[in-house]
N, C-alpha and C positions, 0 to 999 in steps of 0.2 A: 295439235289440232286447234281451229281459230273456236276459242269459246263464245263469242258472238253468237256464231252459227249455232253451236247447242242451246242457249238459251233461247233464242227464235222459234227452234224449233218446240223449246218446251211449252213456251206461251200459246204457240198457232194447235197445238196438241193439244190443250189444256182448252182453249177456246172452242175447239170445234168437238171436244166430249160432252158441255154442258149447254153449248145453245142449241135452241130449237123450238118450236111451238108445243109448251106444256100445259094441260089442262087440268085442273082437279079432279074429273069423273075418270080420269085416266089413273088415279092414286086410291092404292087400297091403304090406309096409314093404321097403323098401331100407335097408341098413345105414346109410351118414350124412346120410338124408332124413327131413323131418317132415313126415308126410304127414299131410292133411288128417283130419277126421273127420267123418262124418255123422250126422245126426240121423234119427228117424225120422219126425219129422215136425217141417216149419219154418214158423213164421210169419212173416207181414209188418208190421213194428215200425218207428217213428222212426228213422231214422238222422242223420247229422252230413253236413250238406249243404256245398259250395261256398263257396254264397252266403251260410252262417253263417260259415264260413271267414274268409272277406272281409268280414262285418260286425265281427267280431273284430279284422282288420286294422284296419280304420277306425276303431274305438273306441282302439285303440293310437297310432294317427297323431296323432287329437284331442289327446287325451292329452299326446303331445311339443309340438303345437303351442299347447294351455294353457300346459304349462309356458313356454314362448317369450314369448309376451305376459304372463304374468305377471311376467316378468324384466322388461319394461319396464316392468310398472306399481311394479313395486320401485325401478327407476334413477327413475323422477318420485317416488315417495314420497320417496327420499333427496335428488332437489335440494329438494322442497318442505322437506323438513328442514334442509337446509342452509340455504335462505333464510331459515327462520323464526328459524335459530341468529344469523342474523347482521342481522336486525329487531330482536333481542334483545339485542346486542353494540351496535346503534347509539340504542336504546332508555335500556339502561342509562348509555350515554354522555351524552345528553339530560338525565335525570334525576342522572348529579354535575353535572353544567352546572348543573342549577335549583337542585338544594340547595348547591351554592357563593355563587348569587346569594343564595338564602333567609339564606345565613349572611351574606354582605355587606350585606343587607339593611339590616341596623341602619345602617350607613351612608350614609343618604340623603343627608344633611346635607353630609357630605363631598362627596359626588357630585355636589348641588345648587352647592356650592362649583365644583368643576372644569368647570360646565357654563356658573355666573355667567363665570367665567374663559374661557372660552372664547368666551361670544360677545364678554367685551371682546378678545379677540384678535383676533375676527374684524371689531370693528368697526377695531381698531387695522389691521390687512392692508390693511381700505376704505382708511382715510384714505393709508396708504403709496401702495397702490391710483393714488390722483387725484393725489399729489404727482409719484409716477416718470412719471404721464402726462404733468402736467406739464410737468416737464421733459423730456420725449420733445418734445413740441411745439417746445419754445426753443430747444433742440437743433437741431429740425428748422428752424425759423425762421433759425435762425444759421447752415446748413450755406447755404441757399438763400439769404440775404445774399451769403453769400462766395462762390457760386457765380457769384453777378452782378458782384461785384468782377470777380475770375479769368475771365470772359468781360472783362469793362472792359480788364483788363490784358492779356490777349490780343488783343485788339484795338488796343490802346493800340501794343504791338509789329509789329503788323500794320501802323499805320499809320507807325510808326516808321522801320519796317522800308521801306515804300514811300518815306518822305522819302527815308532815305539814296539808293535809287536812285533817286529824282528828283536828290537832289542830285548825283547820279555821273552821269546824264544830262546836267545841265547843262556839269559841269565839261566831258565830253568836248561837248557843243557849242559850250559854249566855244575850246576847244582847236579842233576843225576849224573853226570861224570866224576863231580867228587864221592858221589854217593854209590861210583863201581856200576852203575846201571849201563846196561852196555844199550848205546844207541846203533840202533837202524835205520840208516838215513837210504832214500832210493837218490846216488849219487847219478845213476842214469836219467830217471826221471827230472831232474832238476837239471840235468844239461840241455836235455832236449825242448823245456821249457823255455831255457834261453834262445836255443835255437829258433821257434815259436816267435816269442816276443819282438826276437831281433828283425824280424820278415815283416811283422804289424806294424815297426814302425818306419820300416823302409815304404811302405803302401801309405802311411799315413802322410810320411814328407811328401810322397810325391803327389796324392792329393792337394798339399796345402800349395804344392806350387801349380796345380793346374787351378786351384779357388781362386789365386792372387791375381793371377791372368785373367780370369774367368771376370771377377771384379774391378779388375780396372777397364776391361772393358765395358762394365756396367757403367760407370763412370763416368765414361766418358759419353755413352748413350744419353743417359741422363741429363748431361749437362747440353750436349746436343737438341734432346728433347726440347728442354728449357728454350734455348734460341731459338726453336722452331716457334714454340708459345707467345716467346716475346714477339717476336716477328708477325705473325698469324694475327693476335691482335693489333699491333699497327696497321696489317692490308685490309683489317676490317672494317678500322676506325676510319681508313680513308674510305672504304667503299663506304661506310654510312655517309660520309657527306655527299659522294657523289650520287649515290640513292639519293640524299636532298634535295640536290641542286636539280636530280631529272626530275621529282614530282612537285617543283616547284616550276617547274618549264612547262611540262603538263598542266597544272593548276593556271599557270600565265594563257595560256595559247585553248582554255576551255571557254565555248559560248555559254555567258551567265545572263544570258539577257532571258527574265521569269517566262512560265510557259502563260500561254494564252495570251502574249504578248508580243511575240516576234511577229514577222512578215505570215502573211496570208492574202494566197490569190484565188478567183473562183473560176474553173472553165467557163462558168456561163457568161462572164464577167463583158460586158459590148466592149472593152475597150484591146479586148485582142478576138473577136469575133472572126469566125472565116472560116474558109472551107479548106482543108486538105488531102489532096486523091479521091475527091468527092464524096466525104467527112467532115463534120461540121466541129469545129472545134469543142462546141460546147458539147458534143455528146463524146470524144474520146480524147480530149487533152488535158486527162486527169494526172497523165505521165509527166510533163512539159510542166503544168501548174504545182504538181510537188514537188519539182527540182527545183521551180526557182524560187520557192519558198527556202528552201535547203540553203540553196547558191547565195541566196539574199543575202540570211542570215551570218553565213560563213563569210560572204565580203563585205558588211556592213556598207552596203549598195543595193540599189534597186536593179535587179535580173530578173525580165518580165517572162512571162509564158514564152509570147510569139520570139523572142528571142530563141528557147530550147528549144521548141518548135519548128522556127525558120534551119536553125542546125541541124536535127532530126532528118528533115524531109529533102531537103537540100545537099546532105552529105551522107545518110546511110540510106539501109531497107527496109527499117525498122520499125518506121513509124506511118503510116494511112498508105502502105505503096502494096505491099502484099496480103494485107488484111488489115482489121479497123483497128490503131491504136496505137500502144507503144510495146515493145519489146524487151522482157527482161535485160537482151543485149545491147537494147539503146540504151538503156540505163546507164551502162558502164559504158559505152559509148562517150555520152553526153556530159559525165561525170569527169570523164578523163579529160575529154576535147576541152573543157572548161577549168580546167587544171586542179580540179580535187581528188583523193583518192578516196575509192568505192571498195570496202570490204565484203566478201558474199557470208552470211551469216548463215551456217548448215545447220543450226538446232535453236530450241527456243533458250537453254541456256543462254547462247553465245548475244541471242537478241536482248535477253535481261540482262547481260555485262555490258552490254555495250551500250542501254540505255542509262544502266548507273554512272556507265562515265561520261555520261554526258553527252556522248555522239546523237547528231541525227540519222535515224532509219526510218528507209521506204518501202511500205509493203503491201503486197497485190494482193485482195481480200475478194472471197467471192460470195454470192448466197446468206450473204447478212444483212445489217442496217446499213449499212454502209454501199452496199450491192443488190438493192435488192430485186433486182431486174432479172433473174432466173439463172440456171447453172450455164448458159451459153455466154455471160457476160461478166469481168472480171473489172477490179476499181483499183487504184493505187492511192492509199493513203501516207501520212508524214506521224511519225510518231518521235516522240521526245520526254525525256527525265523519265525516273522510276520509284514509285512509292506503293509500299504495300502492295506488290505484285501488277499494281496497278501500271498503266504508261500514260501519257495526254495525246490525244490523235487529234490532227486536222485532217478536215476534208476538204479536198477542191470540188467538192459539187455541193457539198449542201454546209454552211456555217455550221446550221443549227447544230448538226451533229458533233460539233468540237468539243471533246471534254475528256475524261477520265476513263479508260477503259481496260477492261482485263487484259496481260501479256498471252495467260492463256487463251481466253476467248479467242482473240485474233488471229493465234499461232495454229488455233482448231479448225478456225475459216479461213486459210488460207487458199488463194487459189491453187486450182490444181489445171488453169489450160493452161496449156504446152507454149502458147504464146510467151505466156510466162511465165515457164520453169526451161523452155529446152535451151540446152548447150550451159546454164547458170546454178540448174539446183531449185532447191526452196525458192518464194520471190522476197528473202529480205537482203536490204544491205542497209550498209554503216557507210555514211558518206563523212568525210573529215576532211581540214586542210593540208596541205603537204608540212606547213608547221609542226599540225596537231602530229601527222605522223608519225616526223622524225623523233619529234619528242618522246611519242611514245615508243619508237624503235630505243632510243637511248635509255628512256624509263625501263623497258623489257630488260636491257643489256647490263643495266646497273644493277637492276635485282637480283639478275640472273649474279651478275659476277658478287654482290654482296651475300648471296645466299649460300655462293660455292667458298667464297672465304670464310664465314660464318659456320660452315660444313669443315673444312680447315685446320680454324680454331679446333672448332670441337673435338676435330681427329688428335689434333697435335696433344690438347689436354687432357683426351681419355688415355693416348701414349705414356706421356709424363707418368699423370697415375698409377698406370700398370710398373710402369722402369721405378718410382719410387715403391711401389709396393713390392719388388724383388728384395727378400733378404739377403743379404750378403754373405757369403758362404767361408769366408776367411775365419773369419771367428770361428767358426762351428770345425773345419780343417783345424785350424790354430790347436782346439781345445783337444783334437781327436791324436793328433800328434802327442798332446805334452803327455796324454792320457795312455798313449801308448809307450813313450819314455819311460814312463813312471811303472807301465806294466812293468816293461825289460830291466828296469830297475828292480823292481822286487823279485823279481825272478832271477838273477845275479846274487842279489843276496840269500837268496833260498840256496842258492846254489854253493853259495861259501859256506853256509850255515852247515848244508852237509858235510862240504868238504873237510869243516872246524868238530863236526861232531865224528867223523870217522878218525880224524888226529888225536880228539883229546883224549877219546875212550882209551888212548895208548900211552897217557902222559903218567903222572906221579902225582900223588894228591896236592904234593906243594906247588908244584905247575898250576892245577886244576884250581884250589882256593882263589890263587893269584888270576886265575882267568875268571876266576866268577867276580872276582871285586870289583877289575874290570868292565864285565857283563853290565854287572848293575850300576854303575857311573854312567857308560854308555846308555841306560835305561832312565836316567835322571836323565841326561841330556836333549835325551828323544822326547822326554815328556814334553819337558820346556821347549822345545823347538815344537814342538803341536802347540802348544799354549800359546805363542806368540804367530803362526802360522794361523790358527781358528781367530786370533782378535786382529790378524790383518785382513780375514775374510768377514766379519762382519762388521769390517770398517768401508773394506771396497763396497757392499752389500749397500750400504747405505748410501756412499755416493752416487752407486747407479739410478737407486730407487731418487735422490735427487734431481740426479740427470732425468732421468724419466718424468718427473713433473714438470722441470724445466723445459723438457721437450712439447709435453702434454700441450704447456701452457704454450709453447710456441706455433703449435698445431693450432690453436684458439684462435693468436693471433691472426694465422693464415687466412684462416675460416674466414672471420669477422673483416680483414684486408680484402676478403675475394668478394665479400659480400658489402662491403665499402663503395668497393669498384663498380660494382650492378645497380650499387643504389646510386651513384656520383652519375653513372651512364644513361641511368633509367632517367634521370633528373635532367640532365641535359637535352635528354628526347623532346621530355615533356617539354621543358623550356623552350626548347626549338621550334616543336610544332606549335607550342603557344606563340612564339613572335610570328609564324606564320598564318595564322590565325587572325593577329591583330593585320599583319598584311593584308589579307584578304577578308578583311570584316565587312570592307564598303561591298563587296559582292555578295557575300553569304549576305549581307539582311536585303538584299534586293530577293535575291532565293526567296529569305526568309518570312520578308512580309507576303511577296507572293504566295506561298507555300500556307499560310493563315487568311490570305484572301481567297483561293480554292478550299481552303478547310472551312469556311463558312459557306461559300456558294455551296460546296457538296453538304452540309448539316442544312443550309435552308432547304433544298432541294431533297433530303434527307424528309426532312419534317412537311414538308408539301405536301410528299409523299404520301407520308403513313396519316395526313388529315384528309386527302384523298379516299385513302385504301378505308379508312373509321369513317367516310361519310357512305361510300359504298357501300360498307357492313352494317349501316343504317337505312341504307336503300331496299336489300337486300331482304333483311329485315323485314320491312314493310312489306314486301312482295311476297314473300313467304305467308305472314298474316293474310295475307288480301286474297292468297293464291290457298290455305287452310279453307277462308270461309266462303271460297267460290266453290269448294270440295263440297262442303258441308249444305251450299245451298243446292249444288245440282244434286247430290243426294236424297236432298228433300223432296224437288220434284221429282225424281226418278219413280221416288215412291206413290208421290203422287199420283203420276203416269199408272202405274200399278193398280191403286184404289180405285183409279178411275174406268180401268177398264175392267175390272170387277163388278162397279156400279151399273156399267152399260152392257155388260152381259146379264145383269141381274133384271134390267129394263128391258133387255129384250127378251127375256123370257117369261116377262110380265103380259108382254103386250103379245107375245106369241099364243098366249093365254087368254088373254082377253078378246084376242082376235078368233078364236074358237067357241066364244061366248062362255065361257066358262069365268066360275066366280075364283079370283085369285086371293090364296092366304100367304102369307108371308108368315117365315119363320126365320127365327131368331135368335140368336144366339145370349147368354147370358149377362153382355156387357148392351144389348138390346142391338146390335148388329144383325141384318137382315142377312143370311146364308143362303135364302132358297124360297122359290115361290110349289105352291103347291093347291093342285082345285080343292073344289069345296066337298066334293064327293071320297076325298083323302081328308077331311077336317076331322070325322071320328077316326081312322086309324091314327092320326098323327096326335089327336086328343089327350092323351100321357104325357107325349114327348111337347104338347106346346100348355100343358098345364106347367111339367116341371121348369122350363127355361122361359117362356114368357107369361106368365099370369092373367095378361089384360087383354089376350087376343081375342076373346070371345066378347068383348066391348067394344071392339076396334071393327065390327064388320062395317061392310062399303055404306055410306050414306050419299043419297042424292037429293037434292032439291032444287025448288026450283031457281034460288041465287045460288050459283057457285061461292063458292069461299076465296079469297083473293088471294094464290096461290102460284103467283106470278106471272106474267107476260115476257113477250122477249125482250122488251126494254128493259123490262126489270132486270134480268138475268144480264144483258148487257152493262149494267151500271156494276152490279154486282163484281162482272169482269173487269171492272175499271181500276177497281180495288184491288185484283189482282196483278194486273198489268202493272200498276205502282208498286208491287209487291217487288215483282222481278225486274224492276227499273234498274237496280243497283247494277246490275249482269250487264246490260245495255253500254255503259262507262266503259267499259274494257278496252283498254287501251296496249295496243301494241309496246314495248321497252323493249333498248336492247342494252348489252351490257357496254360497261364503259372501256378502254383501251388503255391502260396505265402503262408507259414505259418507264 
């Protein structure tokens, strides 16, 4: 509600309660009372209502709750400052980075040096590389030799070990044969034991011969494997250079020229002005003026509007012939007819990849800043580079709008008329040179093939490891064989033993003696051949546990060789991409100082901002105060309004009184406020009631005489309102504001 009008009204209210012709014989007064005054005649005038009251309030609430949200929009102006301070901090950090490379620059040669150098290291790692495998192998070879020993030799004790107790079996049958002790030998059981044994080790041999097949087939996997590895890394090492050479063609054939600094044209622009299918260019050749910003760029030549333009209209449908503008499919039309190619971008991914690589995209935005002519009308902007989500937009209709704008934003406000999505999709594309493309077809090709070599590798190595991690089953046959020998060997001799004990139980003690001396000579023997059998087993014992270290430590070397290789590789990377680097230093600090001259404009414009958003929240402020004590003042007079028609009810029941000739008392209340008038013939009932609350009434009856008391005129009474009109002068000032527009 306009507050003007309420305080107007309170004043012409307030004015026409208290003037009027007052006379003193018309006043009955009590000494500490102020009693009323009448008029002689009242009108009915505006007064200060309630529900202005209350709109008054509400305007004061707003007010504090403006200032509230403007507090917040103050905290986001200062993080968005603070972010932009520290775009700006990482920015200029970028840029000593570039100009250090620009100044080492001259140094290529050196750098070509350390790079030469480095891939002979890396070749020098290979060749260590196959030597430490190598010997990993001979290592491995010779542990699994001596393993087969050391089985031989434990066995060898084994069997040793049985002689001697055959031979201690003997002696004591000997011994109870001289001693007449009749032995029980199970002559059957110990045949059929041989029978037994002799089968075990037929099963065994012929295991050991399907291990040895089994094995050299490993063998030869292995060794297989290996060439595959050696191999696999050579197709690697060439696909890493050809990966180089295509993202150095890419990097060659990318437009570096900084943003906000290529080609820009305006539809409005007079100097391609005109009409097309009776279309004015400046209202729909927003299409036309961002190709040839595009086209410019990409041929480092000037390709003006009316040029797209005159091709458009002249050779397709697509442009002011069957409605106002241009057509997603003139896009790729014009694009092609002018020999670049135009990729359709279907997600907003595809439009951030292809902003980071640097391509120009054009894209049809509707219902935003950019458009903002209503949903029946669509705009074709040029966007270029990508930071922090961000992209740089130009527009062909308005400069001012050029600058930094969200991927998402755009990708949210895309247009959706049919103009410009039917028969193409989404409206973005990627416009590039056939340069840039092929480049990138070979870039894509290179990767692909380094990443499937790389994949390869990796198969071929995980191969290897598995075929080296197969144990060798020979040794283990070998050992199951001898082990089986050595059973049918003891079991032969178990078998004689019977044979020898069912003979001699039949001999003569002098036979028997002579067989036991025998016995125990053979039992001497046996010892000794286990004694010399046990210290040949942990003689092999220790050779293998050498071999084994030796091998350990060859496995080390491997490690340490393979891990040589990665570092010699890794180091060449970096060497590489550093001389490329210094190649293209003179274009990154072009980027780069740009890139720190938008990190300033975005922090000054940053800081504008939020000195802006802290002057409004001062404004704000003030209105809120101004807007509390214009609360506070219509309040007052509301009340006033109140009092006063209290007073003029009280005057007119004075003079309704007097007008019946009756004598008027006034009664009053304890703070000496006048409540109620009442005759003089109610003076003793009321007698009690105006002894307790006003004491002086009975002093105060009406006096007349013949001078009046000067008890005001209407001049007076108007001067008096003079004072008040100054009163509510402040209210008068009120001044319409409205808020301010910050983009």
């Amino acid at each position: 509600m306009n507050q003007i009008k309420i305080i107007t009204g309170l004043t012409v209210a307030t004015l026409s309660a208290v003037v009027g012709n007052v006379y003193a014989e018309d006043i009955t007064p009590t000494a500490p009372v102020n009693e009323p005054q009448v008029s002689s005649e009242t009108a009915k005038t505006p007064q200060v209502t309630e529900s202005q009251v209350n709109s008054a309030k509400v305007t004061a609430d707003q007010a504090t709750s403006d200032v509230n949200a403007q507090k917040n929009v103050v905290n986001n102006a200062q993080n968005q400052k603070n972010q932009a301070q520290q775009k700006l901090v990482n920015a200029t950090t970028t840029l000593n980075e570039t100009q250090k490379l620009v100044q080492e620059s001259t140094n290529q040669n050196q750098v070509q040096q350390t790079v030469d150098s480095a891939k002979q290291r890396l070749s020098q790692t290979e060749a260590n590389q196959k030597i430490t495998q190598t010997e990993q192998v001979k290592a491995q070879n010779q542990v699994n030799a001596q393993q087969t020993v050391v089985v031989n030799n434990e066995h060898d004790v084994a069997t040793k070990t049985a002689d001697v107790k055959q031979a201690q079996a003997s002696v004591d049958t000997a011994k109870d044969a001289l001693t007449n002790t009749i032995v029980n030998s199970d002559l059957n059981k110990a045949q059929s034991n041989v029978t037994t044994k002799t089968a075990d080790v037929k099963t065994a041999t012929d295991a050991l011969t399907k291990a040895q097949a089994t094995d050299k087939t490993l063998t030869n996997q292995k060794a297989k494997a290996q060439q595959i590895v050696d191999s696999a890394k050579q197709n690697l090492s060439a696909k890493d250079t050809q990966l180089s050479q295509a993202n150095a063609e890419v990097n060659h054939h990318k437009f570096k020229t900084a943003l906000g600094q290529s080609h820009y044209y305006n539809q409005r622009d007079n100097a391609w002005a005109g009409v097309y299918g009776g279309h004015t260019f400046a209202s729909t050749g927003c299409v036309p003026s961002a190709l040839a910003m595009v086209y410019s760029d990409l041929s480092n030549r000037t390709i003006t509007p009316r040029e797209i333009a005159d091709y458009l209209y002249n050779n397709t449908d697509e442009f002011n012939k069957r409605f106002g503008g241009t057509s997603g499919k003139g896009i790729i039309s014009a694009t092609k007819a002018f020999g670049y190619v135009v990729t359709h971008l279907a997600s907003k991914n595809a439009i951030t990849e292809a902003l980071k690589a640097g391509h120009h995209v054009v894209a049809a935005v509707q219902n935003n800043k950019f458009s903002p002519w209503g949903p029946q009308y669509s705009h074709e902007i040029v966007l270029r580079g990508s930071s922090n989500g961000n992209t740089y937009v130009y527009d062909p209709y308005n400069r001012d709008n050029n600058g930094f704008y969200s991927v998402d934003r755009i990708w949210n406000e895309q247009s959706r008329d049919s103009i410009d999505t039917a028969g193409v999709g989404v409206p973005f594309f990627a416009i590039m040179t056939k340069n840039m493309a092929n480049a990138l077809t070979k870039q894509s090709q290179a990767l692909a093939s380094q990443q499937v070599a790389q994949k390869q590798l990796n198969d071929a190595q995980a191969k290897a490891t598995g075929l080296n991690a197969v144990t060798m089953q020979t040794p283990i046959a070998q050992a199951n064989l001898i082990k089986a020998q050595s059973n049918l060997k003891d079991a032969q001799k178990r078998l004689a033993e019977a044979q020898a004990s069912v003979k001699l139980a039949n001999q003569d003690n002098v036979k028997k003696q002579a067989d036991l001396t025998k016995a125990e000579s053979k039992l001497k023997d046996a010892q000794k051949q286990l004694a010399a059998a046990q210290a040949k087993l942990t003689t092999s014992k220790t050779k293998l546990n050498q071999l084994k270290q030796v091998l350990a430590e060859a496995s080390q070397q491997v490690a340490q060789a393979n891990q040589d290789y990665k570092q010699a590789k890794d180091n060449l990377t970096q060497k590489t991409a550093y001389l490329t680097n210094l190649r293209n230093a003179q274009a990154n600090l072009i980027k780069a100082q740009s890139d720190v001259a938008q990190a300033k404009d975005n922090l000054a414009n940053k800081i504008a901002k939020l000195q802006r958003e802290v002057a409004y929240l001062q404004e704000l402020k003030t209105k809120a105060v101004d807007a509390q004590s214009q609360y506070q003042k219509v309040l007052s007079a509301y009340k006033s309004v109140l009092s006063a028609k209290a007073s003029l009810k009280l005057a007119e029941e004075k003079a309704r009184l007097d007008k019946k000739g009756h004598e008027a008392v006034a009664v009053v209340d304890e703070t000496g406020k006048i409540t109620s008038y009442i005759t003089s013939k109610h003076k003793i009932e009321m007698k009690s009631l105006v002894a307790t609350k006003t004491t002086d009434v009975k002093q105060v009856s009406v006096a007349k005489a013949s001078v009046l008391p000067s008890t005001g005129d209407v001049k007076q009474v108007s001067v008096a309102l003079l004072g008040m009109l100054l009163t509510f002068s402040g209210f008068l000032g009120i001044r319409k504001q409205s808020k301010k527009v910050i983009n």
